[in-house]
C-alpha positions in Angstrom: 0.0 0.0 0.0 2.7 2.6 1.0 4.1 2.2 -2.3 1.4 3.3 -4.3 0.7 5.9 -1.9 4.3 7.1 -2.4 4.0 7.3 -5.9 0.7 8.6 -6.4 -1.3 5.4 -8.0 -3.6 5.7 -5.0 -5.5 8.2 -2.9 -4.5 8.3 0.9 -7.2 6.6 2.7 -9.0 7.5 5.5 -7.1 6.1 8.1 -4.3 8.1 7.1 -6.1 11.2 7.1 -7.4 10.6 10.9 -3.7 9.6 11.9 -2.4 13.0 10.4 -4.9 14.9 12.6 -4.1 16.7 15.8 -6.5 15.1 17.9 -8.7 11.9 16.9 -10.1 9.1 19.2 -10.2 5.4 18.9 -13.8 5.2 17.7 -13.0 7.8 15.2 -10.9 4.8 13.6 -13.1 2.1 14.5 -15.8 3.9 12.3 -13.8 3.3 9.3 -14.2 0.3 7.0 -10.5 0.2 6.1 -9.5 -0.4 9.8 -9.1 -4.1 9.7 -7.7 -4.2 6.4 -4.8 -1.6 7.6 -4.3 -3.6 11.1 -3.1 -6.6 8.7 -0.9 -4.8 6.4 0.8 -4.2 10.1 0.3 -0.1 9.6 3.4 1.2 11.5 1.3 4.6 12.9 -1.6 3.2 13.0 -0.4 -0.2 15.7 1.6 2.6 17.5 -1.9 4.4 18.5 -3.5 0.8 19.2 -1.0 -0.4 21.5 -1.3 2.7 23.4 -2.2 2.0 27.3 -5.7 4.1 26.4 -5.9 2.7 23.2 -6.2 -1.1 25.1 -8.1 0.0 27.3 -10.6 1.2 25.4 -10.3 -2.3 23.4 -10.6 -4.5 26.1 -13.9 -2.2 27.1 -15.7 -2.8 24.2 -15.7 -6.8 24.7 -16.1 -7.1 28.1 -18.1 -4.0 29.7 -21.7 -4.1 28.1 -22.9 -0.4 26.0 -25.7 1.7 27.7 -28.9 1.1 26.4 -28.8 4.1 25.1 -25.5 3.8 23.2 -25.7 3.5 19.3 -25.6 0.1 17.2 -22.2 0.4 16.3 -21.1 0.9 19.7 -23.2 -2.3 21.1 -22.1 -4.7 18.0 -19.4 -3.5 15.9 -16.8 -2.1 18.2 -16.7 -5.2 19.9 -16.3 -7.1 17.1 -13.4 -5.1 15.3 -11.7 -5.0 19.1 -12.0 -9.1 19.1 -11.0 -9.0 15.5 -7.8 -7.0 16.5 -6.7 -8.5 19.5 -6.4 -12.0 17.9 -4.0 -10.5 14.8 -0.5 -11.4 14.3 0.6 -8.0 15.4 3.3 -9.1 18.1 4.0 -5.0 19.7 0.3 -5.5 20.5 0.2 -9.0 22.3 3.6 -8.0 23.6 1.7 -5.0 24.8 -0.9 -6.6 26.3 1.2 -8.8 28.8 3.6 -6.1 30.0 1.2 -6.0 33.2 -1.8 -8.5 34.4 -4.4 -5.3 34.0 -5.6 -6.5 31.0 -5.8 -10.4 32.0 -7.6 -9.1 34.7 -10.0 -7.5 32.8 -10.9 -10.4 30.4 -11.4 -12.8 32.9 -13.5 -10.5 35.0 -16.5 -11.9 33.6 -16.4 -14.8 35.7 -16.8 -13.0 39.1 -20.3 -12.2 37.8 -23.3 -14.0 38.5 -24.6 -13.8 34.8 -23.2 -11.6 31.8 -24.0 -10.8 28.0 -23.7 -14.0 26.3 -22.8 -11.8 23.0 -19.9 -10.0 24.6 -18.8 -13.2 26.4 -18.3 -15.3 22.8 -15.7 -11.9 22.1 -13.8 -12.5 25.1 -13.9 -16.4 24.9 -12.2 -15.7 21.3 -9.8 -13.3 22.5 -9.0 -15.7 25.8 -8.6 -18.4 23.4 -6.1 -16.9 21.2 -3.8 -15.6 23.7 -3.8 -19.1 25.2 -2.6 -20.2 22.0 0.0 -17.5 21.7 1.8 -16.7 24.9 0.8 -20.1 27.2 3.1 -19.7 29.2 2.3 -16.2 30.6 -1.6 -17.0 30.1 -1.5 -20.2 32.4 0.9 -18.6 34.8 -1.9 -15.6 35.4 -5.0 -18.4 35.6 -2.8 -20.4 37.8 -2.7 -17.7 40.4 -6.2 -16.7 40.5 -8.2 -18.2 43.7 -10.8 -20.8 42.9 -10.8 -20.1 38.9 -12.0 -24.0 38.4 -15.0 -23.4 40.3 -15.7 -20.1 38.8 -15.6 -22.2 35.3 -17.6 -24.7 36.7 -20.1 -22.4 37.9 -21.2 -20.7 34.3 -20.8 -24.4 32.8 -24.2 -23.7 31.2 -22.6 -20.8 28.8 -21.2 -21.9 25.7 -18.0 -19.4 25.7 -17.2 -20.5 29.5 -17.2 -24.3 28.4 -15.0 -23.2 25.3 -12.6 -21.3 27.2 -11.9 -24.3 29.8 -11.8 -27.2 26.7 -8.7 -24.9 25.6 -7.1 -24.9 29.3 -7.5 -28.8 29.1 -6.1 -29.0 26.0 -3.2 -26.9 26.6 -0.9 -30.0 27.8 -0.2 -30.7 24.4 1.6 -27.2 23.7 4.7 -26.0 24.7 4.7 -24.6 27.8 1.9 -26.5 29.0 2.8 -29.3 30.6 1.4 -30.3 34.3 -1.7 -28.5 33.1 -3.9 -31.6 33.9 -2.2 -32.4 37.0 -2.9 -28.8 38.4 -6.6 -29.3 37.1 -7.2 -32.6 38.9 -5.6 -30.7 42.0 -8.5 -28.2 41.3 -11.0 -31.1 41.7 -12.0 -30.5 38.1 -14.2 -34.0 37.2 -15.8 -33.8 40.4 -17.0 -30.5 39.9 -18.1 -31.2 36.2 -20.3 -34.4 37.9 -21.6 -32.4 40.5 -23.2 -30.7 37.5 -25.5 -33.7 36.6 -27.5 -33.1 39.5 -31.6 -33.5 38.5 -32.3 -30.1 40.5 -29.8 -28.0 37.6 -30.9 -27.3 34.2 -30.7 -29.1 31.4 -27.7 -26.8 30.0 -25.6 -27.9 32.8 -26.0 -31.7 31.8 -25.4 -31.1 28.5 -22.4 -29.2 28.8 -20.7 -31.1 31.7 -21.4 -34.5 29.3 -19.4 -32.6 26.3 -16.6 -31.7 28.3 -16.0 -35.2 30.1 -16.5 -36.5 26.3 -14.0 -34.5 24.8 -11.6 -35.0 27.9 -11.9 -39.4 26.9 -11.4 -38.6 23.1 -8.5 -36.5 24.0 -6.9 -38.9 25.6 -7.7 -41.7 23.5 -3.9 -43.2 23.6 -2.9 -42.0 26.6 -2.6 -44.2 29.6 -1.8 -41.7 32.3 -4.1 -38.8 32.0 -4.5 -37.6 35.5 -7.9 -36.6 34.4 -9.0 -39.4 33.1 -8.1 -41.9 35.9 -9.6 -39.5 38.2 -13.3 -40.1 35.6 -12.8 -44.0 36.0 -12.3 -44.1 39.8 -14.5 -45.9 41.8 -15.8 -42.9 43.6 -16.9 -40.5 40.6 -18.4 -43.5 38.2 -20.7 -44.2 41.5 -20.9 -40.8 42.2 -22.3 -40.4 38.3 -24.5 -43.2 38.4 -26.9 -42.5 41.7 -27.2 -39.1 39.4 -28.1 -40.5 36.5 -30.7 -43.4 38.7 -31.9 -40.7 40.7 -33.1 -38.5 37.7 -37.0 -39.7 38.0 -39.0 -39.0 35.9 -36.2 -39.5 32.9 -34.7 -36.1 31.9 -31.9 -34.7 30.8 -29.3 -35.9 33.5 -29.9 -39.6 32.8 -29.9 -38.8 28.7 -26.4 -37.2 29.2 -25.0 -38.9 32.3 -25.4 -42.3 30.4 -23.9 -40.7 27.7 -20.7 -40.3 29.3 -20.7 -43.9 30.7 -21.0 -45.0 27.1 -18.0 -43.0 25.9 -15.8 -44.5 28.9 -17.3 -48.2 27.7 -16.2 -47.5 24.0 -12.8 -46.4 25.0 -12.1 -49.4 27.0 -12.8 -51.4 23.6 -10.6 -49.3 22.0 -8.0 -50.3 23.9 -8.7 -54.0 24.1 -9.2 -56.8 21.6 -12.0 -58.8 20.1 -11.4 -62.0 21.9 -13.5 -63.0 24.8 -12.1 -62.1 28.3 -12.1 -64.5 30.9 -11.8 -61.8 34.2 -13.9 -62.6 37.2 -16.5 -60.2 38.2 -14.7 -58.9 41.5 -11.5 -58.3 39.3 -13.3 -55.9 36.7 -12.5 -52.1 36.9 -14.8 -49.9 39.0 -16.8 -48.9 35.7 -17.9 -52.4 34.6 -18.3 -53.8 38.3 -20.9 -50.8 38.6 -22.8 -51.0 35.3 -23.4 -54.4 36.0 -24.5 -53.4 39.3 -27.4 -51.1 37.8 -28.0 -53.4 34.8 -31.0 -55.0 36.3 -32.0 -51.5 36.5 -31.6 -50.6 33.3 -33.4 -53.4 31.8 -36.6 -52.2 33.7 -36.2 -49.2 32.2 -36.8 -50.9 28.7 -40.1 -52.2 29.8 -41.7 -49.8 31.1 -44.2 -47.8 28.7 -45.8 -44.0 29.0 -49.0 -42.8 28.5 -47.9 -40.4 26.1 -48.7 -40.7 22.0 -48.7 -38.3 19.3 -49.4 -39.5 15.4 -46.5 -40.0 12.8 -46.8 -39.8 9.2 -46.8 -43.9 9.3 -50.2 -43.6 11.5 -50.9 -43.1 15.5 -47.4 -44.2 18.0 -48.6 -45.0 21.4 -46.2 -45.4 23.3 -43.5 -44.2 21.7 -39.5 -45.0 22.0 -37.9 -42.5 23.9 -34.6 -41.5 23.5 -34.1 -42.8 27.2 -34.9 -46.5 26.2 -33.0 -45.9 22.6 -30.0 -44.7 25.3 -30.2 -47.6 27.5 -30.4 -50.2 24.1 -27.1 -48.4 22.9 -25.8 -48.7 26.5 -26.2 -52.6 26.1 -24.4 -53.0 23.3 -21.2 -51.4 24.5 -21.5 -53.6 27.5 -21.8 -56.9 24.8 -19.0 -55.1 22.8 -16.6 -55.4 25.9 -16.4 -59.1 25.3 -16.4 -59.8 29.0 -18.1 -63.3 29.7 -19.3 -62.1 33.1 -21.0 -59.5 31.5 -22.9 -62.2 28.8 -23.6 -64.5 31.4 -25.6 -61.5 33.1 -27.5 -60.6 29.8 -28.5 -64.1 29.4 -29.6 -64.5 33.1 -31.9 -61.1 32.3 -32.8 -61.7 29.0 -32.3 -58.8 27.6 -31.9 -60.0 24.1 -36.1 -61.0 24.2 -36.7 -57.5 25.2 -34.6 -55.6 22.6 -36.0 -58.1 19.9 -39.3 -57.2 21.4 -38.9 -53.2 20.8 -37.1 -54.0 17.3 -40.2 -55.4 16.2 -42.6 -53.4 17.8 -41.6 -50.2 16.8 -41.3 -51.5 12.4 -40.1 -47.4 11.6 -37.5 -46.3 14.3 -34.5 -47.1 12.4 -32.4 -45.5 15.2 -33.3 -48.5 17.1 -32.8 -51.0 14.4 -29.4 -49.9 13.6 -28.3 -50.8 17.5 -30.2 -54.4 17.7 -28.6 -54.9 14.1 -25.4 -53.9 15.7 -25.9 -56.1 18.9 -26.7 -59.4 16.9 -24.0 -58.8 14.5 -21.5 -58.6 17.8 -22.8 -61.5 19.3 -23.2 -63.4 15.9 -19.3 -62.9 15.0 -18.2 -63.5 18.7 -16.5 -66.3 19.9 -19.3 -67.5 22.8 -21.2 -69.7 21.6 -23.1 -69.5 24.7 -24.0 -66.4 23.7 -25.1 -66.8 19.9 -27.0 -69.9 21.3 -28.9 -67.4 23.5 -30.0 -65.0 20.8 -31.3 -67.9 18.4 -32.9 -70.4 20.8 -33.6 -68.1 24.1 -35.0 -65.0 22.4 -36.2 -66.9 19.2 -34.8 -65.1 16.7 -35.0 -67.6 14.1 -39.3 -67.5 14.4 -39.5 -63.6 15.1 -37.6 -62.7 11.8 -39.9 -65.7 10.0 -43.0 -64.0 11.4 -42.2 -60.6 10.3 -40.9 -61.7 7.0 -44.5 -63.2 7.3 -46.3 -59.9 8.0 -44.2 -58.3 5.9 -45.4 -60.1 2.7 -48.6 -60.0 3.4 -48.7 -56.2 4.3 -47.6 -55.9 0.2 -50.4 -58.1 -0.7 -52.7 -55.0 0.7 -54.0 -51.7 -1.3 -51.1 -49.3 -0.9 -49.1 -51.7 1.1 -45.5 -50.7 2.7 -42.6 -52.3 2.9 -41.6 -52.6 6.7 -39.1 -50.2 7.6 -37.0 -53.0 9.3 -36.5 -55.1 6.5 -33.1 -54.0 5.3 -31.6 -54.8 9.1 -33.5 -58.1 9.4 -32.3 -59.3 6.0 -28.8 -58.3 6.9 -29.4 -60.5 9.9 -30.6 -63.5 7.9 -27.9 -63.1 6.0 -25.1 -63.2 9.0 -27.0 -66.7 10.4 -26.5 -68.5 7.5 -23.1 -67.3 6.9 -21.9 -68.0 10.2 -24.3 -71.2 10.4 -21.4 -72.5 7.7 -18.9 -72.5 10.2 -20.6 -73.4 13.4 -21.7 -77.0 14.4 -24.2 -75.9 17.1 -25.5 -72.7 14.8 -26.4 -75.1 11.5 -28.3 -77.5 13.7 -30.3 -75.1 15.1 -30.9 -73.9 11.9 -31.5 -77.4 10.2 -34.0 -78.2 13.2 -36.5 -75.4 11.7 -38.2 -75.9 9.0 -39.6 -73.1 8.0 -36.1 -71.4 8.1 -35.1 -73.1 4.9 -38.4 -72.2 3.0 -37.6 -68.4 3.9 -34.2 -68.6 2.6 -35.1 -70.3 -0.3 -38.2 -68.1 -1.0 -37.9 -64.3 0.8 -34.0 -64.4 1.5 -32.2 -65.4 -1.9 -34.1 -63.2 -4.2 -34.0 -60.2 -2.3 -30.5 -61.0 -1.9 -29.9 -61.6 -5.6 -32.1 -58.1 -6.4 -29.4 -56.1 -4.2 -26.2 -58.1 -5.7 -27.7 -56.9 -9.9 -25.8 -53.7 -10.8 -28.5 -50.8 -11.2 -29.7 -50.3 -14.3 -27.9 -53.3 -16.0 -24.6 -51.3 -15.5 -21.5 -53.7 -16.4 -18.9 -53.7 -14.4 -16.5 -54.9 -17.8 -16.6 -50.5 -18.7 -14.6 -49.4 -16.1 -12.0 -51.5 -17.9 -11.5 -52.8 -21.3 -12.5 -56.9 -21.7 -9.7 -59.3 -22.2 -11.4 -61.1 -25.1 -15.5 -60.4 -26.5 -15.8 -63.7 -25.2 -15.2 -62.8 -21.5 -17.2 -59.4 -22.0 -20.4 -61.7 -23.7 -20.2 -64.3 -20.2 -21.1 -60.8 -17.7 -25.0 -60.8 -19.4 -25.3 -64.6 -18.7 -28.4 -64.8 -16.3 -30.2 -67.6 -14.9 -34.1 -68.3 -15.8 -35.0 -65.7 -13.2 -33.1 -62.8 -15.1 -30.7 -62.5 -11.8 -26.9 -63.7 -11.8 -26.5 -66.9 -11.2 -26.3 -67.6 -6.8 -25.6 -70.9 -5.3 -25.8 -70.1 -1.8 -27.2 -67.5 0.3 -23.3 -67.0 1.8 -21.9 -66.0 -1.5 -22.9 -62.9 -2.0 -20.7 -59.5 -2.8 -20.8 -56.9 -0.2 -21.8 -53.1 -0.8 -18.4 -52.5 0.3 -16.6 -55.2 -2.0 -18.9 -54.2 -4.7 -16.8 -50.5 -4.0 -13.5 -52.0 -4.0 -14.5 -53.8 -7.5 -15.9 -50.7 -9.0 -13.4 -48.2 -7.6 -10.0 -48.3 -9.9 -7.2 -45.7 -10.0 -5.0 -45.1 -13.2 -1.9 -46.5 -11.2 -3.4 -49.7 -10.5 -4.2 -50.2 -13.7 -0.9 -49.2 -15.4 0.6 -51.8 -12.5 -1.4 -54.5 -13.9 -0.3 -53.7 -17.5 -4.0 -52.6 -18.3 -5.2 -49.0 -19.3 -8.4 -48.1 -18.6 -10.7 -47.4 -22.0 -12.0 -43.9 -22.0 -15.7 -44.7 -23.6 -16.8 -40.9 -23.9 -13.6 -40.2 -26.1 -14.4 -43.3 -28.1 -17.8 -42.1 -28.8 -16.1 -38.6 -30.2 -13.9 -40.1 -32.2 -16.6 -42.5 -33.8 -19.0 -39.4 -34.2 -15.8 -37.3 -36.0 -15.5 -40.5 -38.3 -19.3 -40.7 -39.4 -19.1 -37.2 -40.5 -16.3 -37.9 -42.6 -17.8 -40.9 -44.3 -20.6 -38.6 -44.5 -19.0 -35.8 -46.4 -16.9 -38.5 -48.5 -20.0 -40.1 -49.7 -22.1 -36.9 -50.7 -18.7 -35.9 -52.6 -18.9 -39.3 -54.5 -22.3 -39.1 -55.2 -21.5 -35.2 -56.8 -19.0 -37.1 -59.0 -21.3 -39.6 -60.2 -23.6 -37.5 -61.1 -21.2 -35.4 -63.0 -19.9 -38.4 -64.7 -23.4 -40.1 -65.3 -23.9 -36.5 -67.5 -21.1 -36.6 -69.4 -21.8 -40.2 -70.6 -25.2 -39.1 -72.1 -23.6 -36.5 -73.9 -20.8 -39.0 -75.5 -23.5 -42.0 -76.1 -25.2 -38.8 -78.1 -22.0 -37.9 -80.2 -20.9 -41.9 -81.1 -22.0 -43.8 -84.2 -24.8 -46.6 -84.2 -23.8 -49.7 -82.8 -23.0 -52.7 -84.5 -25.7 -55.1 -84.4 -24.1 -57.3 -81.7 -22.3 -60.9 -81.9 -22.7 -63.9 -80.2 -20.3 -65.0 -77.0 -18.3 -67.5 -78.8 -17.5 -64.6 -81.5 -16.7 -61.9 -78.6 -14.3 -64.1 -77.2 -12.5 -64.8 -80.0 -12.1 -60.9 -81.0 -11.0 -60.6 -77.6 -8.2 -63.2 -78.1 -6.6 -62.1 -81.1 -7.4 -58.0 -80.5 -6.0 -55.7 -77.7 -9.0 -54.2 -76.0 -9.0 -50.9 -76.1 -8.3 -48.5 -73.3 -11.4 -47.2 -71.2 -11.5 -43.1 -71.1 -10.7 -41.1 -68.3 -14.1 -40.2 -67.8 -15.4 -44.1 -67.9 -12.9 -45.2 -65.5 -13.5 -42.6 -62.8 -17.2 -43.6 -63.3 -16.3 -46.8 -62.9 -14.0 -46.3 -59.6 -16.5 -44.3 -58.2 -19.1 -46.1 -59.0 -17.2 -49.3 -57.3 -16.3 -47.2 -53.9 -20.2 -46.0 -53.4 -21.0 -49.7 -53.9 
């Protein structure tokens, strides 16, 4: 900018014409649209008026210190904005500036010494607070550090948004230089038992909400590490009971159950993280404090399923009385963490409880909730691939499994049968579960006799199963898979439209099918692969141009041939005109012999570019 200036190409703009005045305030320049746009072209005069003691002040005002009602618009929403928006430059004599004393500090985190504040100006001084956290976290912890009971004061605005963002960062800071012990001084603070105290029934719903994020983001943070202060401190013995008589004493359901379980379910996932998929032998009393307690409560829990509400409301499927619930869609996705753990205390429980009938029993009962079909689909495909057999014996004989997906298959058909019949919104997930019996069926003894022993299994197979199955396998459309790359012989590209009598590729069993995801892998090709395999893919569209380009020119060849046989078809009336009559015309044997004993003469140039022509058209 100064160089066009310097030269002329550019008027001076307005923020040079305040600077040159005697005597000009800081709104003066905040009412100027060019303001930002000179702050990041690090004006020399102008960021030696900004970082002026009044000059921050008057900054620091404007995003924490709420406007008059009677002030003007600009004063209640743009100063604070372009003060946020200049705080958080890259201008280091500002930030260096701000940190030569703690006045300023002190004034951004004032805000939490009040009982409530301006949301709006709070989200500007979370931003700023973030960003200096990020930029001098050193000097930024060393201040928080020092302040008397700043974890509680967080704690206590846990229901604002720009308070919950502000701590996240402080948790987060162990991972930046300068920042290490962070979570140790934090769990000194008592900073998960304060977040827990938060799922309390008698606090809003804000406070459950938020307290379930943070303790969420604190687990994913610390996915890999073993040694999170804060996160042992979450899995002691004291604060999972401490969160559990929250979440059982939250009657009638509300919030603090919905979120509290929430958390419990993070903690469960994590712990699969970390483990394998092979069954673990550990005896009940040996389990860490958050298994030992959910099985505890599970009994619990499956009451919960059971019971109904009075409550109904109509759906665009018809009338829902009762409905789901997220609290019984909670506790379903709660069970099938605990399966997921792989713990064969934990199965034996389920099985004593029989909790599989009663999640089969909601599966079915509620045919358009696919929320709740995706976690039953996801708790028999756990138990199906497992290695207990126990278990998988369970599912199909105790909960019956085998007859309840017959009967709605059942139901199903004969609700198409009907005027305006629907497909069953559970069908995809109870095919997909067929599907997984008779595949594992192949390799299990006990599964394939319990299969054999019901009739009425092979008939749906055989009849429902198969053809759907063979429906979802067929390429949409009759799209071939051979023009993604070029066939190896016409033979080999003629074999991929051989059907059977039904119109469908050919299936011999109901295990042999291709996946939607192997279907991907077939269908997805990258030009390296293919160059590695010696192969280049056939570009189909270009093809097609070329063979359009080379129709035109046939085209334009043929009407030019046809010109010339016209032409020439002329010229031979005019000469048959000119030539004298005929000789009256001689046998075979005699034309023979003339041509045997005299040289026929040559054609004309005319007759033989006739002729030519006339042989290329044909």
């Amino acid at each position: 900018m100064s160089f066009w200036r310097n030269f002329g190409f550019q008027p001076i703009s307005h923020i040079e014409s305040i600077l040159d005045r005697d005597f000009f305030t800081l709104e003066d320049l905040f009412d100027e649209d060019e303001l930002l746009q000179e702050c990041k072209t690090q004006n020399k005069r102008l960021i030696e008026f900004l970082i002026k003691p009044e000059s921050l002040n008057g900054m620091f005002e404007f995003i924490t210190k709420e406007a008059p009602e009677e002030a003007e618009r600009k004063r209640k929403e743009n100063y604070p904005f372009l003060a946020s928006e200049i705080l958080c430059m890259d201008i280091q004599p500002l930030i260096e500036a701000v940190y030569r004393d703690d006045l300023y500090l002190q004034q951004l985190y004032e805000f939490l010494n009040k009982p409530n504040f301006n949301l709006g100006l709070a989200a500007y001084t979370s931003k700023v607070a973030i960003n200096f956290l990020g930029r001098k976290t050193i000097d930024t912890m060393a201040y928080i550090k020092k302040q008397d009971n700043i974890v509680e004061k967080f704690i206590k605005h846990l229901d604002k948004s720009p308070v919950v963002d502000i701590l996240l960062k402080i948790i987060s800071i162990e991972e930046y230089q300068g920042g290490a012990g962070t979570l140790d001084w934090l769990d000194r603070c008592n900073l998960i038992g304060g977040i827990i105290d938060e799922f309390d029934p008698s606090l809003d719903s804000e406070y459950h909400e938020n307290a379930s994020f943070i303790l969420s983001e604190i687990v994913e943070m610390t996915r890999n590490v073993s040694d999170s202060p804060l996160l042992e401190r979450l899995e002691s013995e004291e604060m999972i009971k401490k969160l559990y008589s929250y979440i059982l004493k939250d009657v009638p359901l509300g919030t603090t159950f919905l979120y509290g379980l929430t958390v419990i379910i993070r903690l469960l996932r994590r712990d699969k993280d970390n483990s394998k998929n092979e069954p673990v032998v550990t005896p009940l009393e040996e389990l860490t404090p958050l298994f030992k307690e959910s099985i505890v409560h599970i009994e619990e829990f499956n009451k919960l399923l059971k019971q109904t509400s009075e409550a109904s409301f109509t759906t665009t499927t018809g009338p829902l009385s009762p409905p789901l619930g997220f609290h019984r869609l909670k506790v379903i996705e709660f069970f099938a963490d605990l399966i997921n753990s792989r713990y064969l205390c934990i199965d034996k429980k389920i099985m004593e409880l029989d909790i599989l009938s009663t999640c089969l029993e909601l599966f079915f009962k509620y045919p358009w909730n696919n929320l709740l079909h995706s976690q039953i689909h996801q708790i028999c495909q756990i138990i199906l691939y497992s290695e207990n057999d126990e278990l998988k014996m369970s599912l199909l004989k105790d909960a019956k499994l085998l007859d309840r997906i017959i009967e709605a298959d059942q139901a199903n058909t004969n609700e198409l049968k009907q005027v305006k019949g629907i497909r069953y919104g559970f069908m995809g997930f109870l095919n997909s579960i067929a599907q997984s019996i008779c595949d594992v069926s192949k390799n299990s003894p006990e599964i394939k006799q319990i299969v054999d022993e019901n009739p009425k299994w092979g008939v749906f197979v055989t009849e429902s199963l198969e053809p759907v199955l063979n429906i979802e396998n067929e390429p949409l459309g009759e799209f071939k898979p051979s023009l993604m790359t070029a066939p190896e012989s016409a033979e080999e590209d003629d074999d991929q439209y051989d059907n059977d009598d039904n119109g469908y590729d050919n299936y011999d069993s109901v295990g042999d099918y291709v996946s939607a995801d192997q279907y991907q892998d077939q269908m997805d090709y990258s030009d390296e692969d293919d160059y590695e395999g010696g192969q280049k893919p056939i570009n189909y569209i270009e093809e097609e141009d070329d063979e359009e380009e080379d129709d035109d020119i046939r085209f334009q060849q043929q009407q030019q041939q046809q010109q010339q046989l016209n032409h020439h078809d002329n010229q031979d009336e005019l000469n048959e005109q000119q030539q004298p009559p005929q000789q009256p015309q001689q046998d075979d044997k005699t034309i023979q012999d003339s041509e045997a004993v005299v040289e026929t003469p040559k054609e004309s140039s005319v007759d033989q570019e006739s002729t030519e022509a006339k042989t290329e058209s044909s």
